[in-house]
C-alpha positions in Angstrom: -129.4 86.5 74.6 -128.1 86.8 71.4 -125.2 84.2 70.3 -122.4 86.0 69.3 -120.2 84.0 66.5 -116.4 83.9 67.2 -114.2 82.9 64.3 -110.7 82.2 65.0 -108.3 82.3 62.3 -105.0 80.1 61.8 -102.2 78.9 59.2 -99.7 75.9 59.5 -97.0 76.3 62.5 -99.2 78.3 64.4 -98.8 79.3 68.5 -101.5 76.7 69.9 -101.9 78.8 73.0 -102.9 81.3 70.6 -105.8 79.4 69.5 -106.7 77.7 72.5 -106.6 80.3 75.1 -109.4 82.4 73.7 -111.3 79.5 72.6 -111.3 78.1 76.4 -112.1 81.7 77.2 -115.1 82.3 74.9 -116.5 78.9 75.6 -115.8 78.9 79.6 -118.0 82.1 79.8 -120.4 80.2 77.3 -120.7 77.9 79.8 -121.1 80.1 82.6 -124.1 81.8 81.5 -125.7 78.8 79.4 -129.0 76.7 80.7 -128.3 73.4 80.9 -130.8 70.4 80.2 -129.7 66.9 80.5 -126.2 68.3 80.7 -125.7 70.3 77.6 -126.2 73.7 76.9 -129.5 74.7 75.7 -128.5 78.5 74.7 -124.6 79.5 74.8 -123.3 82.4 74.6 -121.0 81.4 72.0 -120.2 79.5 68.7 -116.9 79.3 68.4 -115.0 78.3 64.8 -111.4 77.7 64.2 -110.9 78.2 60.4 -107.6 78.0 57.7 -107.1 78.0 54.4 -107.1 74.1 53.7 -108.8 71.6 55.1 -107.2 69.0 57.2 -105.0 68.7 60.4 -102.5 72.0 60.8 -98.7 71.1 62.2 -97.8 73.1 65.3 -93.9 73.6 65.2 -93.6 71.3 68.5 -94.8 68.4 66.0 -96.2 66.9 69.6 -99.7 67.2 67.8 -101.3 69.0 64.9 -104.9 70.9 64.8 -107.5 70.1 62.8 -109.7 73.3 62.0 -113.6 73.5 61.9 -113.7 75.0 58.3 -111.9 76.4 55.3 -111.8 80.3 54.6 -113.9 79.3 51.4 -116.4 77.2 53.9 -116.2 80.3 56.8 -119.5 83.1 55.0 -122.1 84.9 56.7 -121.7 87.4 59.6 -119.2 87.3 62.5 -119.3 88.5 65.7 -115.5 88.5 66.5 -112.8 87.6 64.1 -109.4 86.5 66.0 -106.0 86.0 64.0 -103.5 83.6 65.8 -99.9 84.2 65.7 -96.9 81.9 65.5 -94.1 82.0 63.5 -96.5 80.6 60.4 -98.0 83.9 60.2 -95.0 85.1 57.3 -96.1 82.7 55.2 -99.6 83.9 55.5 -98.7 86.9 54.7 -97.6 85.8 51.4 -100.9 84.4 50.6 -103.3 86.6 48.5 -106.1 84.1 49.4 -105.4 84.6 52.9 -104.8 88.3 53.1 -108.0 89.2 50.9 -110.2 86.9 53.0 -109.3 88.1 56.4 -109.8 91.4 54.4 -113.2 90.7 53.4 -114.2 89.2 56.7 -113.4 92.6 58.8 -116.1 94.2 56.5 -118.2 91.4 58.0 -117.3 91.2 62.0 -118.1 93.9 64.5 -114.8 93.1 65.8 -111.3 92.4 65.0 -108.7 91.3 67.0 -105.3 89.7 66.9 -103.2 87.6 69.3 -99.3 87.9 69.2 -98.0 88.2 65.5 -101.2 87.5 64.0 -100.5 91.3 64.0 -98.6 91.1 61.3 -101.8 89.4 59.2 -104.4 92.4 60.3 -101.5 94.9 59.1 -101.0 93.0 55.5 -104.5 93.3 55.0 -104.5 97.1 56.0 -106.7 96.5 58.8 -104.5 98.5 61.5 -103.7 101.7 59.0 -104.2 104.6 61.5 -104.5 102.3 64.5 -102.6 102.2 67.9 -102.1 98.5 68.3 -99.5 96.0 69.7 -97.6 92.7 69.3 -95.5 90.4 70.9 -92.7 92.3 72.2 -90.1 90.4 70.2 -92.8 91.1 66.7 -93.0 95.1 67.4 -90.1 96.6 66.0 -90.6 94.6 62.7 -94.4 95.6 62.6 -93.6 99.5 62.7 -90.6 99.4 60.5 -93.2 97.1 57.9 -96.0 99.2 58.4 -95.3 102.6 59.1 -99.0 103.9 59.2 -99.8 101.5 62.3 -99.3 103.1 65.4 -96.8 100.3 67.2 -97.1 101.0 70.8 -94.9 98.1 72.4 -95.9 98.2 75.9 -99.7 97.4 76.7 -100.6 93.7 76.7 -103.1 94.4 74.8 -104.7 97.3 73.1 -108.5 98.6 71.9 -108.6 101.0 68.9 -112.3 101.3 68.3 -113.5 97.4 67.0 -109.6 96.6 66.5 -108.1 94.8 69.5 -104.3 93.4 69.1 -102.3 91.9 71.6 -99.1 90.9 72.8 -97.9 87.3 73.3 -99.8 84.2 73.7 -100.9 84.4 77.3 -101.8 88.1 76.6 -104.8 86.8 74.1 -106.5 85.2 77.0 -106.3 88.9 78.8 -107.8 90.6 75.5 -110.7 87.8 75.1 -111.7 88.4 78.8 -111.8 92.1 78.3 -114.2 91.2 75.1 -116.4 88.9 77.4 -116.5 91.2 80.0 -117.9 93.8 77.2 -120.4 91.4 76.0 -121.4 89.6 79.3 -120.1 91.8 81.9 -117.5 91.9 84.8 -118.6 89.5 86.7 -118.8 86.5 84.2 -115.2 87.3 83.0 -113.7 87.4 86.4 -115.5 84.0 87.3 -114.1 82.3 83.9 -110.5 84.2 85.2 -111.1 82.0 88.0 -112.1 78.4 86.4 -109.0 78.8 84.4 -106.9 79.5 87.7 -105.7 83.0 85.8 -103.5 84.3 88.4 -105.7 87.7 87.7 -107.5 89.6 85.2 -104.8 91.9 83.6 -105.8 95.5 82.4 -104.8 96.2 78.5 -102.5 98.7 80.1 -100.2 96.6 82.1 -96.8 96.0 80.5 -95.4 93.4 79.1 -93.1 92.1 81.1 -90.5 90.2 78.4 -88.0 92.5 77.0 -88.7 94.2 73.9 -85.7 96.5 73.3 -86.3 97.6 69.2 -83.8 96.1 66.8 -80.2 97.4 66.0 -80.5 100.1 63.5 -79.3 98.7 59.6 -77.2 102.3 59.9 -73.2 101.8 61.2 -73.5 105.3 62.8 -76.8 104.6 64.8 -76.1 101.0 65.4 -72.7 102.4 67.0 -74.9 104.9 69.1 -77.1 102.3 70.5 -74.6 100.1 71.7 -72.7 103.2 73.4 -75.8 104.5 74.6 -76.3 100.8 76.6 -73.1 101.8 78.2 -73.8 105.2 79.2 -77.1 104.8 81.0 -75.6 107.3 83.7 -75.0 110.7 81.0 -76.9 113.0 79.2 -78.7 111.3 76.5 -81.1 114.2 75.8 -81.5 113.9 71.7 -80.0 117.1 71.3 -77.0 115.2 72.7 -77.0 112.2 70.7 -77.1 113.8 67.4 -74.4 116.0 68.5 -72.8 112.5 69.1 -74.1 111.0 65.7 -73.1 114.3 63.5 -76.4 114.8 62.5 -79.4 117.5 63.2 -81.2 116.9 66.0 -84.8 116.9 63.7 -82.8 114.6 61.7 -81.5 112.4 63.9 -84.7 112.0 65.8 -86.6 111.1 62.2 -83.6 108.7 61.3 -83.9 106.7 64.4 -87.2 106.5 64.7 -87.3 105.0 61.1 -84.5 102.7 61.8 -85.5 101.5 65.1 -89.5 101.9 65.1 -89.5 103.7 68.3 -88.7 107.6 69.5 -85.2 107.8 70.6 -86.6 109.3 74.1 -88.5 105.8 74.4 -85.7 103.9 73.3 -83.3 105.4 76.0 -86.2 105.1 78.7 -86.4 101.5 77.7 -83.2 100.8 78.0 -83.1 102.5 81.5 -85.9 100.2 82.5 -84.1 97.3 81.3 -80.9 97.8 83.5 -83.1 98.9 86.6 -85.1 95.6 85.9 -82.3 93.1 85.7 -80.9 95.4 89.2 -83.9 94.7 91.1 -84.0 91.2 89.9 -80.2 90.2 90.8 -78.8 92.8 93.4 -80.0 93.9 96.5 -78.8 97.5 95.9 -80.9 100.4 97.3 -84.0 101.7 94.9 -81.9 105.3 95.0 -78.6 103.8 94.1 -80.2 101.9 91.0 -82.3 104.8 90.0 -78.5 106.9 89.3 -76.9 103.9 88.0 -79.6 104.0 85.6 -79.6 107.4 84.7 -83.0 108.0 86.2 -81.3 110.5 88.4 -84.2 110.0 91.6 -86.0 107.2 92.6 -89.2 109.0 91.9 -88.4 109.9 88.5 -87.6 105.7 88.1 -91.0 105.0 90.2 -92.8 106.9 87.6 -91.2 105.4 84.9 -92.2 101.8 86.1 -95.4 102.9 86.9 -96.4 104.2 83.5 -94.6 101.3 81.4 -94.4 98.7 83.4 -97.7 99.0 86.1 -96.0 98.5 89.2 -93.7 100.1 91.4 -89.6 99.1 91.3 -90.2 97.9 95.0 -93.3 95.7 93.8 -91.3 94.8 90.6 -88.6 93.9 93.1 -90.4 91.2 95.1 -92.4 89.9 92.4 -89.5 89.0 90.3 -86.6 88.9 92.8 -83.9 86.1 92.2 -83.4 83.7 95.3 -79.1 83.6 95.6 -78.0 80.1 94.5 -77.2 78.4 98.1 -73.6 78.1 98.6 
């Protein structure tokens, strides 16, 4: 079996989990499939290589410890299997680096594939690496990743996302989902559902199940749309077919539709489905109201109409949403 080289890249005040999660993935199934002699493993799977720009230990923002990387960019050459960028809210600053930028650059053109984990995103778009590419972020990262890079197609809901060799996905936990799905490519099913279970994964998530956090898109810079939004979170219950809100916003509906996408990064029939799915959400968490009773309230006219709607964005149905993530009352 082939050993397939995983290079994980970083940057000061990275996400750990970020890092660690698909390095405990990638060498968990190592392990798994390894022959041991003496206790050691005589042919794994995997090498795995956490690089940076400098040399030396790397601050996380918790300051409870720091990470000290395997090489430098300058020290990283030769083929890769699988280039990974962490996230964390370092990743702006990394932007700014030309030496970092043109490396993970140059390294794509090296690695069969290319994947980031939360806002490392944000690096594989600088470098131009997700230019006509569906890929995804941390929910809170999206909005700013379309509205920075328009040709990167931002979809916001999958956890994570394949696009060809380019993987992205959402938040920290999320890039332990995306590097099982890359061992289960490489290794199969089987060995990525037995790693799921040595790391007591409550279950192997699909790319297409939603993240769960909420990622409405940011207020629009725009007075009149920024207006709109905030009465449209009001008015879950009317008509708010675009034809309707750029009657409301004095503007064309062609327009209107261009204008908010641009400002917001999303569609504004998205934006309006989000925010249904928001309000039915934080229903079916605190109330014990009827499924049909939310599903008006909401504006989703019928419960099947909302069961559809949670279905396709969110991968479960309200009632299963309901007693998954169903607040106990406080005891009296």
């Amino acid at each position: 079996m082939p050993r397939r080289r995983i290079v994980i890249v970083t940057f000061p005040d990275p996400q750990p989990l970020d890092l660690v999660g698909p390095a405990e993935v990638f060498g968990g199934a190592s392990d798994l499939v390894a022959d041991w002699v003496d206790g050691r493993p005589t042919n794994p799977a995997y090498e795995i290589e956490v690089v940076a720009e400098d040399a030396g230990p790397i601050a996380t923002r918790s300051g409870a410890y720091s990470i000290l990387p395997a090489k430098t960019l300058a020290q990283c050459r030769g083929p890769i299997d699988t280039l990974i960028v962490a996230g964390g809210s370092g990743v702006l600053a990394a932007e700014r680096s030309e030496t970092m930028v043109e490396w993970v650059r140059s390294a794509a053109q090296r690695s069969r594939r290319v994947a980031s984990v939360c806002s490392g995103s944000l690096l594989l778009a600088a470098a131009g690496l997700l230019d006509g590419h569906r890929a995804t972020s941390h929910w809170a990262t999206c909005s700013e990743l379309a509205r920075r890079y328009p040709e990167v197609e931002v979809d916001p809901d999958p956890i994570f996302v394949q696009d060809g060799r380019i993987w992205t996905s959402a938040g920290v936990t999320a890039g332990m989902d995306l590097s099982l799905a890359l061992v289960a490519e490489d290794l199969g099913e089987e060995v990525a559902l037995e790693i799921a279970r040595w790391l007591v994964l409550f279950l192997r998530r699909p790319g297409g199940q939603a993240q769960f956090s909420s990622h409405i898109s940011a207020p629009a810079d725009r007075p009149g749309l920024r207006d709109l939004q905030i009465w449209m979170a009001d008015h879950l219950d009317q008509d708010l077919r675009v034809e309707t809100l750029a009657e409301r916003a004095a503007m064309s509906p062609r327009n209107f539709a261009r204008s908010f996408r641009r400002e917001t990064g999303v569609t504004p029939g998205t934006y309006v489905e989000t925010l249904r799915l928001e309000r039915a959400r934080q229903c079916l968490e605190g109330t014990s109201e009827p499924v049909e009773e939310i599903a008006r309230r909401c504006g989703f006219g019928t419960p099947e109409t909302m069961r559809r709607a949670f279905a396709r964005r969110l991968g479960v149905s309200p009632a299963g949403y309901r007693e998954r993530f169903r607040r106990e009352p406080a005891p009296v």
